[in-house]
KEKOL-585752 format. One line per 2 residues: their letters; for each residue x, y negated, z of N, C-alpha, C, O. Coordinates in nm, 3 decimals. Layout:
% KEKOL-585752
A = X,Y,Z,X,Y,Z,X,Y,Z,X,Y,Z  ...
% end
This chain:
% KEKOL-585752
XX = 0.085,0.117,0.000,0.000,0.000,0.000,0.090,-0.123,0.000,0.203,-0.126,0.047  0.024,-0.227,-0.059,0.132,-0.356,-0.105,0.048,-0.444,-0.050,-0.075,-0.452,-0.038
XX = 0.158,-0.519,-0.015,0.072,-0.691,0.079,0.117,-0.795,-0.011,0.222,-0.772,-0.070  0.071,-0.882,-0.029,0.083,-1.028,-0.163,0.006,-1.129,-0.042,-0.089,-1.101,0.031
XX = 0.093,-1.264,-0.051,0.048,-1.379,-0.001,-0.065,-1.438,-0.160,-0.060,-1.423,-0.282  -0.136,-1.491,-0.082,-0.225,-1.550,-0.176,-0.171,-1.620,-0.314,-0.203,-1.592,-0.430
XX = -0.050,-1.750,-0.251,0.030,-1.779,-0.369,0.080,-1.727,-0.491,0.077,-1.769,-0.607  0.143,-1.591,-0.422,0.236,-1.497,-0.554,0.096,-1.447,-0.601,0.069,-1.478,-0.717
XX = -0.005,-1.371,-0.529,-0.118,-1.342,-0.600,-0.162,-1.375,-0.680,-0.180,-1.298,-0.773  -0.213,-1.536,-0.690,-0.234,-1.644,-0.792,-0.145,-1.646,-0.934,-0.192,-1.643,-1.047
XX = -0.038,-1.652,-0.905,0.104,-1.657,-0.963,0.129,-1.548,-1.064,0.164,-1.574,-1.179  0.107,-1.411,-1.014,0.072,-1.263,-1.077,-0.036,-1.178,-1.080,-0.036,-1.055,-1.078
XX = -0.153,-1.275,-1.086,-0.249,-1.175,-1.071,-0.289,-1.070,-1.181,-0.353,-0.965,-1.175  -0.225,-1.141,-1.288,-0.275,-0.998,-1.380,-0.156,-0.858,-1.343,-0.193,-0.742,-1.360
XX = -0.072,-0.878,-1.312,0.018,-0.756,-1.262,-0.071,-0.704,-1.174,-0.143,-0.619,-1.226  -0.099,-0.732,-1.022,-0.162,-0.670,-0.938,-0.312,-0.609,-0.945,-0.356,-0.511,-0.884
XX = -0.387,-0.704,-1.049,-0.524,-0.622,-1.134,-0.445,-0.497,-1.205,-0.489,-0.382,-1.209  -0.334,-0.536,-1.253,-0.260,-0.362,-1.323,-0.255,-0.265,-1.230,-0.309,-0.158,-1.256
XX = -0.184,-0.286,-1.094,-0.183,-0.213,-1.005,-0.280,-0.171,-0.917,-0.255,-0.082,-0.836  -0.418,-0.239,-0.923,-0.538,-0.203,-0.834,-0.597,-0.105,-0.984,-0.680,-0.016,-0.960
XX = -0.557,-0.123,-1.113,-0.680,-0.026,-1.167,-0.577,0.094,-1.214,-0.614,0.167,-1.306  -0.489,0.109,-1.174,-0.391,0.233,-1.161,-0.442,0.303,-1.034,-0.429,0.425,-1.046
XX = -0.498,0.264,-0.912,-0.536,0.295,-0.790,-0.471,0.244,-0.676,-0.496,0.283,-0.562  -0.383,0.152,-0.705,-0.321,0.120,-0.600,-0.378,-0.002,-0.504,-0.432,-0.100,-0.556
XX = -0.367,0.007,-0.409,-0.481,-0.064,-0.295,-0.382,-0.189,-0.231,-0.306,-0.170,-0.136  -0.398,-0.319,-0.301,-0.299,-0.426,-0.222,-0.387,-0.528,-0.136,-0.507,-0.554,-0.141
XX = -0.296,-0.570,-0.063,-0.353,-0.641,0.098,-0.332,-0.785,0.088,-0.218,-0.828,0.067  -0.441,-0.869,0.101,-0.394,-0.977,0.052,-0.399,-1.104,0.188,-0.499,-1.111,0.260
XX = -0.329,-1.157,0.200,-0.289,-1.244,0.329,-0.295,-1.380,0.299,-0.294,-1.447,0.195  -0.299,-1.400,0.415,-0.316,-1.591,0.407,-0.268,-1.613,0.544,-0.336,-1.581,0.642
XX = -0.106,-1.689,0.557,-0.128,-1.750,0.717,-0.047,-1.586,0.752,-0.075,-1.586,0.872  -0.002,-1.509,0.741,0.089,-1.363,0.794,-0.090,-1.273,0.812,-0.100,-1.165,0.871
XX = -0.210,-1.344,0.750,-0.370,-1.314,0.834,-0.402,-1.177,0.753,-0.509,-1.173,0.814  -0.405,-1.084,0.687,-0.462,-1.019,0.588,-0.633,-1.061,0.627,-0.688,-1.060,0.737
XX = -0.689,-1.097,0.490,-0.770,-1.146,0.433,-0.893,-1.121,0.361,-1.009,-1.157,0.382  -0.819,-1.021,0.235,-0.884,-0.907,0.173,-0.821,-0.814,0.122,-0.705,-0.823,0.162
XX = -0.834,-0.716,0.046,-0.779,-0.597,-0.062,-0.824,-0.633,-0.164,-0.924,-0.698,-0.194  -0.734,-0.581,-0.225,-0.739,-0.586,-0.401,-0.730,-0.379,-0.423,-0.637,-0.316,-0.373
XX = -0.791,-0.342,-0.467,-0.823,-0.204,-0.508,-0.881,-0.158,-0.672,-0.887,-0.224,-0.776  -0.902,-0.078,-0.654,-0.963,0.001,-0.767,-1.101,-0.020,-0.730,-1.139,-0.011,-0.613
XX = -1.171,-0.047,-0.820,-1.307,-0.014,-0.860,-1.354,0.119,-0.771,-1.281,0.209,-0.730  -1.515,0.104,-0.749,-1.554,0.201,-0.637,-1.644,0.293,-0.719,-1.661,0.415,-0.708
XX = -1.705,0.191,-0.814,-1.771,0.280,-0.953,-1.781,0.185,-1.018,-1.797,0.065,-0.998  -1.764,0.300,-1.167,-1.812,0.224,-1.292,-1.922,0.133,-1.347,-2.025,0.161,-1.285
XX = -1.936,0.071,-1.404,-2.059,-0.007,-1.503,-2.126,0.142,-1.558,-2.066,0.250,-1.566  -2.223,0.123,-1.581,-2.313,0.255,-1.651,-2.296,0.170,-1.804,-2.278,0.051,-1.830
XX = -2.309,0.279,-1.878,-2.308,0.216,-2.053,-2.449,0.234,-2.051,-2.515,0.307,-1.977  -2.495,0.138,-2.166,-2.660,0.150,-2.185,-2.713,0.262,-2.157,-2.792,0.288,-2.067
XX = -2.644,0.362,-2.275,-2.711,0.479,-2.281,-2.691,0.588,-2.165,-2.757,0.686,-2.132  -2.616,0.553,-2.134,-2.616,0.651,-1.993,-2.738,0.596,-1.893,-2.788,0.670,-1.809
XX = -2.775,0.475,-1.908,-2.896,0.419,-1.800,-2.997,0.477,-1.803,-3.047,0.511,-1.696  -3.057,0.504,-1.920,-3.172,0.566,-1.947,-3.203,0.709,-1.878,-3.303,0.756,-1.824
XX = -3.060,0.761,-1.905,-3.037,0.934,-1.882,-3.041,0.920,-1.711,-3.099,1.006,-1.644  -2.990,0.829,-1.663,-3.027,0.781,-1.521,-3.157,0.790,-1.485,-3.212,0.872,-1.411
XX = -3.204,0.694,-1.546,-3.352,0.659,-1.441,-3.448,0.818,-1.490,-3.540,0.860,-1.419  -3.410,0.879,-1.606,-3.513,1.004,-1.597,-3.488,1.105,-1.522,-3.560,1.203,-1.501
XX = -3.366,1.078,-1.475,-3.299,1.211,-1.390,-3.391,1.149,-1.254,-3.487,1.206,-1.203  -3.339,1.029,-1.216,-3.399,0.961,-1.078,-3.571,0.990,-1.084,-3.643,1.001,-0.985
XX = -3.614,1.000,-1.228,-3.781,1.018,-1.222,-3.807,1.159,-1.205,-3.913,1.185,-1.149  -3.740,1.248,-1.238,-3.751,1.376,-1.221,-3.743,1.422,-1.115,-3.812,1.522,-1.096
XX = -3.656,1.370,-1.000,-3.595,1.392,-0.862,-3.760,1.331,-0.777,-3.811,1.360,-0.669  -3.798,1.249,-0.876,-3.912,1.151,-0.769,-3.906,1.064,-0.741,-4.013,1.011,-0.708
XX = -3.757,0.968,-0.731,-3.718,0.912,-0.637,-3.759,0.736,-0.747,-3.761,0.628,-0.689  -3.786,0.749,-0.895,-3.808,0.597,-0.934,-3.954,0.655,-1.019,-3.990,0.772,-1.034
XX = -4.009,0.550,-1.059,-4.137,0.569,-1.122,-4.157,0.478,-1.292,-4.196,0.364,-1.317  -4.103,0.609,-1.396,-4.056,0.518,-1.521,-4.188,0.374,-1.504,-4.284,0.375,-1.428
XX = -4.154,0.280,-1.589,-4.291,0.223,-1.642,-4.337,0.309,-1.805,-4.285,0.374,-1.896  -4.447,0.264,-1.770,-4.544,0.325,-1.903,-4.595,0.222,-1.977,-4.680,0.142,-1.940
XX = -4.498,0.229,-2.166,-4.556,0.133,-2.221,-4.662,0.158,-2.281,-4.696,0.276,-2.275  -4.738,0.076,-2.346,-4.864,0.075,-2.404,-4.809,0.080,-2.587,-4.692,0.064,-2.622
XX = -4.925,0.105,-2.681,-4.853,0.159,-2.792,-4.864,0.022,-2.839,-4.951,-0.059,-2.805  -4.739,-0.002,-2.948,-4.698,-0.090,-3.003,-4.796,-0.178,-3.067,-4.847,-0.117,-3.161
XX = -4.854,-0.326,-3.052,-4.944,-0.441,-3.121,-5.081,-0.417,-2.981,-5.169,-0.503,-2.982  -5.090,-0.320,-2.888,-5.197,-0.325,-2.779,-5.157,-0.449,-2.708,-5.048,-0.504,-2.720
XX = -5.248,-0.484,-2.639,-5.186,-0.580,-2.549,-5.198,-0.444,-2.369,-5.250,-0.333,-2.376  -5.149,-0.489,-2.270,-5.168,-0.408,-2.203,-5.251,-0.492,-2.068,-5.273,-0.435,-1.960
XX = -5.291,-0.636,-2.098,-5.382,-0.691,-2.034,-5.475,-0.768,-2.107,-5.443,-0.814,-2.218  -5.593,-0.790,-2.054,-5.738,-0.800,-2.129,-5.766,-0.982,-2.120,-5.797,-1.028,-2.010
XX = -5.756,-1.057,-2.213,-5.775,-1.182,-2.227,-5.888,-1.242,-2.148,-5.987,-1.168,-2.147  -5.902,-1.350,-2.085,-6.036,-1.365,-1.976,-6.015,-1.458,-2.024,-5.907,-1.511,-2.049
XX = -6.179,-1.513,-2.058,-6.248,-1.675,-2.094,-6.214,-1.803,-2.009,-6.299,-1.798,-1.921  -6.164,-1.875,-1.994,-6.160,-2.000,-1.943,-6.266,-2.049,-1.836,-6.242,-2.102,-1.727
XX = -6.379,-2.021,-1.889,-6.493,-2.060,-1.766,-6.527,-2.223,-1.832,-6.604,-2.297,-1.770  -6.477,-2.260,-1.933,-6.540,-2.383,-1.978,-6.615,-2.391,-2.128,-6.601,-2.317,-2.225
XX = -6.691,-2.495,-2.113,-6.783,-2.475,-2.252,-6.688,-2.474,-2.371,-6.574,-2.521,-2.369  -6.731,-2.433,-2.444,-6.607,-2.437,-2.532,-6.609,-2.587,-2.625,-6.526,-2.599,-2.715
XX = -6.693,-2.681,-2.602,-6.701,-2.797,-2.657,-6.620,-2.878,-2.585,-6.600,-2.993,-2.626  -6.555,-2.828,-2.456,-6.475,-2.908,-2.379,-6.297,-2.844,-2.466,-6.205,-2.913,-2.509
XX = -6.305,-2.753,-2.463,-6.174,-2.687,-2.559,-6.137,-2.740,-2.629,-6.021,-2.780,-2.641  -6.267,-2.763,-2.728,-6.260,-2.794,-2.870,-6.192,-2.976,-2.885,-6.117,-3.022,-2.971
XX = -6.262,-3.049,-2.753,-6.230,-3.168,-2.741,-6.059,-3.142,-2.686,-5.953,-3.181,-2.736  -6.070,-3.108,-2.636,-5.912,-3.100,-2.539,-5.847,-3.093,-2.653,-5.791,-3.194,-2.696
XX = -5.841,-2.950,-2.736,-5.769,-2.948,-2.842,-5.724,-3.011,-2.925,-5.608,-3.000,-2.965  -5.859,-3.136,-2.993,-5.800,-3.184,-3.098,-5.784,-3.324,-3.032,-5.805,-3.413,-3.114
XX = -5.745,-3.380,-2.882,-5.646,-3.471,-2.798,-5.529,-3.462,-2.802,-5.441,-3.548,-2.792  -5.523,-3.325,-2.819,-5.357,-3.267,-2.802,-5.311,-3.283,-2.917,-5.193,-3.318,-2.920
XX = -5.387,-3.264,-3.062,-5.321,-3.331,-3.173,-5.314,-3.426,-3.202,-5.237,-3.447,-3.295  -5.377,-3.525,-3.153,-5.392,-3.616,-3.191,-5.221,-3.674,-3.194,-5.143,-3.710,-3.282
XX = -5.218,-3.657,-3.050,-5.066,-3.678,-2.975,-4.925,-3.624,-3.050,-4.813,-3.625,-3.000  -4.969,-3.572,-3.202,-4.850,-3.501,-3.240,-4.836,-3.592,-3.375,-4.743,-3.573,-3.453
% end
């Protein structure tokens, strides 16, 4: 394990990102204080396609609940009327062009 003052850290940090993704675990100080670590990664990024293969495994186990889309041009919620006459619309509407 390697200790780096903040300075040289700054100074070399792409060396010591070399050495944390090789596995090597450095200690980083401020003041003689250690501060934080610099390490290896604990896990990977998932690639897209591995996400998918995820959440069906997790749906299979139980443990997530896919969503369910609706088929393509449906809407999957139902349009509700305004509650106003529609002569008030019709006015509103052509206010709003007017304005253009």
């Amino acid at each position: 394990m390697k200790s780096v003052g903040i300075r040289q850290l700054k100074a070399r940090l792409s060396e010591y990102v070399r050495l944390a993704r090789r596995g090597e675990t450095i200690l980083v100080s401020d003041r003689d204080e250690v501060v934080a670590e610099l390490g290896p990664a604990r896990h990977q990024p998932l690639a897209p396609d591995s996400l998918g293969a995820l959440l069906d495994r997790l749906a299979r186990q139980g443990q997530i609940t896919r969503a369910v889309r609706s088929k393509p041009g449906r809407r999957s919620w139902a349009p509700r009327p305004l509650g106003l006459p529609s002569e008030s619309v019709d006015r509103l509407l052509d206010e709003l062009r007017e304005d253009r």
